[in-house]
N, C-alpha and C positions, 0 to 999 in steps of 0.2 A: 426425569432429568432434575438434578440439584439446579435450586436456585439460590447465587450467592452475591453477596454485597460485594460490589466493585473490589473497595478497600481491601477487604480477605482477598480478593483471587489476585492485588497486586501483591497482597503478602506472599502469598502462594509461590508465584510465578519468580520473584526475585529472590525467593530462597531458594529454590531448584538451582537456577540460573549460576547462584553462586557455588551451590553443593558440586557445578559439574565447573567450574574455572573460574564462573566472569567476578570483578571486582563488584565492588556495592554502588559504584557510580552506574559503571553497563548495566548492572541489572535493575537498578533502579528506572534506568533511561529507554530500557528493554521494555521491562514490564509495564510501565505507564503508558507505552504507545501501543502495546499489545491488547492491553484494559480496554484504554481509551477504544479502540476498534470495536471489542465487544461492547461499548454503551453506543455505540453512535448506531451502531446494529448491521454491523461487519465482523460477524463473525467467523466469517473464514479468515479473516488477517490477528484475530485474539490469540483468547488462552491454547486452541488447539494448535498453535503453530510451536508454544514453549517447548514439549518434547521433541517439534521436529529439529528447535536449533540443537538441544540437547544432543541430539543425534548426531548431529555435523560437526560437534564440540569433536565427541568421543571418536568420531573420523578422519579429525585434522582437515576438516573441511572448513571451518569458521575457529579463527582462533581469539581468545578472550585476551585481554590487556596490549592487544596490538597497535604498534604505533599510527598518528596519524601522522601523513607527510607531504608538504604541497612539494609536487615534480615539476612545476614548470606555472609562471605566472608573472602577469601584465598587473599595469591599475586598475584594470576592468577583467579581470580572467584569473582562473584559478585551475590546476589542474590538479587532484588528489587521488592519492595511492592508500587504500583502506587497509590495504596488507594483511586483508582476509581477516577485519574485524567485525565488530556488527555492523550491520546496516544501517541501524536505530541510532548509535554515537556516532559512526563518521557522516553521516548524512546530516547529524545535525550539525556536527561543527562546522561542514562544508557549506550550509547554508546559515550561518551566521556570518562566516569571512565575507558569502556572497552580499549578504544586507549592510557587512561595512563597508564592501567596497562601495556598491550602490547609494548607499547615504553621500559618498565622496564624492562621485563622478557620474551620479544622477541614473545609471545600468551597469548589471553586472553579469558576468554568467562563470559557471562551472561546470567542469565535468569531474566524474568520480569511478575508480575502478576497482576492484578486487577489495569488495565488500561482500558481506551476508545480504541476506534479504534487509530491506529496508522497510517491510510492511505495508502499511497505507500511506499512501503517497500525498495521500490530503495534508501530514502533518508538516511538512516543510514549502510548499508553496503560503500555508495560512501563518508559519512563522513570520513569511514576509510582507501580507496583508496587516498585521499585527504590529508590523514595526511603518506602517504608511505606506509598504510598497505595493507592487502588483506582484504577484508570484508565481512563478512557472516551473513545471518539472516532469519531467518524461523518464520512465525506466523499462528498462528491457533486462533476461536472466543471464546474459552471456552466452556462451558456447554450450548451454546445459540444454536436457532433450525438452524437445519444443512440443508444443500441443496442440497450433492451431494452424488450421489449412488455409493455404492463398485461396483467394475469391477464384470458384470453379475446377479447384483442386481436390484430391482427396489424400493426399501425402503430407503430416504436419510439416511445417517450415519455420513458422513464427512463436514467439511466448505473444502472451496477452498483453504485454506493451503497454502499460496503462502510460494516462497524459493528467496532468491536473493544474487545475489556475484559479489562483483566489484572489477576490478583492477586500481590499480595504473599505470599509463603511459603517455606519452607526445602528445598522443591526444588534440584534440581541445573540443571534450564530452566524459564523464565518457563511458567507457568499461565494461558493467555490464552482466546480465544474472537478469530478473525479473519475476517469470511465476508462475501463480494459479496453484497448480497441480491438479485444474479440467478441464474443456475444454472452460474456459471463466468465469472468472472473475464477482462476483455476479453483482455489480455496471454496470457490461457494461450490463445487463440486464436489471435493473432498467432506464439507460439512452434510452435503445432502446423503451420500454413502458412508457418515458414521453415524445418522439419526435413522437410517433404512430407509429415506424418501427418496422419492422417484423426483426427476427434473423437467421441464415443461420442454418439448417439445421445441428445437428450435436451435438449441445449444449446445449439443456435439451429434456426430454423427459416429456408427461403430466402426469397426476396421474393414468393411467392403462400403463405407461410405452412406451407409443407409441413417437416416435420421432414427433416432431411439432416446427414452427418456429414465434409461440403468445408469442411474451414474458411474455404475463398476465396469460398462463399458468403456474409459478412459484410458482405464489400466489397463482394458484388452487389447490396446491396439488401434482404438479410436482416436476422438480428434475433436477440437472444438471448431465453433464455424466463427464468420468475423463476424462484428458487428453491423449489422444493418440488415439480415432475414435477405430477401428476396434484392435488397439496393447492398448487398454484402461490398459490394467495390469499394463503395464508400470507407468501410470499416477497414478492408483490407488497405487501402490508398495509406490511409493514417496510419496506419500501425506499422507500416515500410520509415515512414518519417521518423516515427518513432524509434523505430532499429534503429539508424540512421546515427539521430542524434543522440543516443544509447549506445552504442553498440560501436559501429563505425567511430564516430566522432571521439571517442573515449579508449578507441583503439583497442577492444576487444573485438571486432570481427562479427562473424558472423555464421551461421549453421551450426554444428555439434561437434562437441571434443569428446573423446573416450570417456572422460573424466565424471562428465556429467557434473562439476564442481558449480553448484549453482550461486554465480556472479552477476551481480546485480551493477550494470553499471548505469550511471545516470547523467543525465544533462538538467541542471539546472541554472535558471535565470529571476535578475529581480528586476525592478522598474521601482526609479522613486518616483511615485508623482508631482513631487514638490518638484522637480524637474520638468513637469509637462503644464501644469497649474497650481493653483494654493489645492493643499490637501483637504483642506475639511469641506470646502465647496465640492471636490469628487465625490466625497465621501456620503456627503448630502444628498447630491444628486445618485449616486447607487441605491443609496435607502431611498427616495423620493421614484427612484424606478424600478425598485421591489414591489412596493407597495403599487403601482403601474400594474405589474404582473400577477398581484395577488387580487387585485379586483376585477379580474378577468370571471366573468359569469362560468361556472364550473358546465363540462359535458356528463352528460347522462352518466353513472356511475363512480363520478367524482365529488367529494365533497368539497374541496378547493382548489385551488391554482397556488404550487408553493412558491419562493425563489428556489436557485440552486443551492440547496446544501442545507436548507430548513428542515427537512427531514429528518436528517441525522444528529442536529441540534435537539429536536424537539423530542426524539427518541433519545437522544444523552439524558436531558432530564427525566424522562419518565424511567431510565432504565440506574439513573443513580437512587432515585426511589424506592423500586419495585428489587432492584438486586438483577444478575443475569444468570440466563439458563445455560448452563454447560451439559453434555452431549454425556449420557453415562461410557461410552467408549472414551472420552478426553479423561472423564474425572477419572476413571481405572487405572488411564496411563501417570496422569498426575498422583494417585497414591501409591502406585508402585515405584516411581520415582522418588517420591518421598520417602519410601521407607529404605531402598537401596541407599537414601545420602544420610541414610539414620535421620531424618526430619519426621516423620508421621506422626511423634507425639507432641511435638511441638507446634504443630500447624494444624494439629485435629484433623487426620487424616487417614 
């Protein structure tokens, strides 16, 4: 597998981006969250997702320079119509309205509908940790086919539903909480069946329900399981919520349309703390309760005890260093792309 410096694969990624529609803003705002995924070492939400928007372009499934438009909103509420743009710009604008309304009125919340995939969901709750808030965000794919089975089912009914909530504090990396509430993350399936690795045990099951660890059983018919193995309820419980406040609450519904038109839609909320107390004393107190959590004596095959979200910090930096590994089935599709938009010598490709 090539190993490439950040910086190149955002060149990469926003010139495709543009060769297939998007303006230099989306693709700039595309590719920096696509990157950023690959350094934090989330590579199912990176570079291997740039051909699948590509794909959705040439579909009329995601359409580039589309308008954004608030349908309906309070001092505290915001309802937004993405009109089948990226997920990456209307999500971020949506969550910047949400952090000025919340600097005003101390909470705020939004919902968001008929967008593209949004990616990793980490990057707009920690826009609001970063502006002093607390930040929250739940997403679900809309009516598009689903992959993961209710707790004691073997029939998919749910996406992976992810939830994410970041704090504000004087860390050196965002303090979040980011988690599918199935048992893995779809994209980290598709990454393992384009490297040819098999998946542990745990995380889907084939199409008569039997646990198996081919990740190309997915596409045959299989299923993921929820979050929590053996206490799956749990996983399933939340990921209902999740719909919910995805899905229902934003007025795309629920189960499968024909279409399969995979819409992202989301709920999110912010919280000023200068609303609840002085910010820098929370903020104090977070770091003062990391550090709580990291001196925690490690168990037998751990070398520490991290906060949430140190990981992916600590891996950004090592992996703006060292550059990142792309998958030679991504890289193939990325120079054949290239050369279709006439780019491949321009980009060394």
């Amino acid at each position: 597998m090539p190993i490439v410096a950040a910086d190149k694969l955002e060149t990469i990624a926003s010139a495709l981006l543009r060769g297939a529609g998007a303006n230099e803003e989306e693709a700039a705002i595309v590719s920096q969250h696509s990157i950023g995924a690959n350094l934090a070492g989330h590579d199912s939400h990176g570079i291997i997702q740039i051909p699948t928007y590509i794909d959705r372009i040439e579909m009329g499934h995601l359409a580039p320079r589309a308008p954004f438009e608030v349908v309906r909103e309070t001092s505290t509420t915001t309802v937004v119509d993405g009109h089948w743009g990226f997920g990456y710009t209307v999500s971020e604008k949506a969550m910047l309205l949400t952090i000025e309304k919340a600097r005003e009125h101390g909470v705020a919340a939004t919902t968001v509908y008929r967008q593209g995939h949004v990616g990793r969901v980490t990057d707009y709750p920690v826009m609001a940790s970063e502006a002093g808030m607390i930040g929250m965000m739940t997403a679900d794919s809309g009516r598009s086919a689903k992959q993961v089975v209710p707790f004691g089912g073997r029939e998919a009914k749910l996406g992976t539903n992810p939830i994410c909530i970041a704090m504000p504090s004087n860390l050196d990396g965002p303090l979040f909480i980011d988690v599918a509430t199935s048992a893995v993350a779809g994209g980290k399936i598709s990454v393992a069946l384009a490297r040819g690795q098999r998946i542990p045990e745990g995380w889907i099951v084939d199409k008569d329900g039997n646990p198996t660890t081919d990740p190309a059983a997915l596409q045959q018919g299989g299923s993921s399981l929820p979050l929590g193995g053996a206490q799956g309820h749990k996983g399933y419980g939340l990921s209902v919520m999740v719909e919910i406040f995805s899905g229902i609450l934003t007025g795309l519904g629920f189960g499968v349309e024909p279409s399969g038109r995979h819409n992202d839609g989301v709920f999110m909320a912010a919280f000023n703390v200068e609303a609840f107390r002085p910010l820098e004393e929370f903020k104090q107190d977070v770091t003062d309760f990391a550090a709580y959590l990291s001196q925690t004596p490690p168990a037998p095959g751990f070398s520490r005890v991290y906060y949430p979200g140190e990981l992916e910090h600590l891996t950004t930096q090592r992996k703006l260093k060292e550059g990142i590994e792309v998958e030679d089935a991504t890289w193939e599709r990325l120079r054949a792309l290239a050369t279709k938009f006439g780019l491949a010598a321009s980009l060394g490709l």
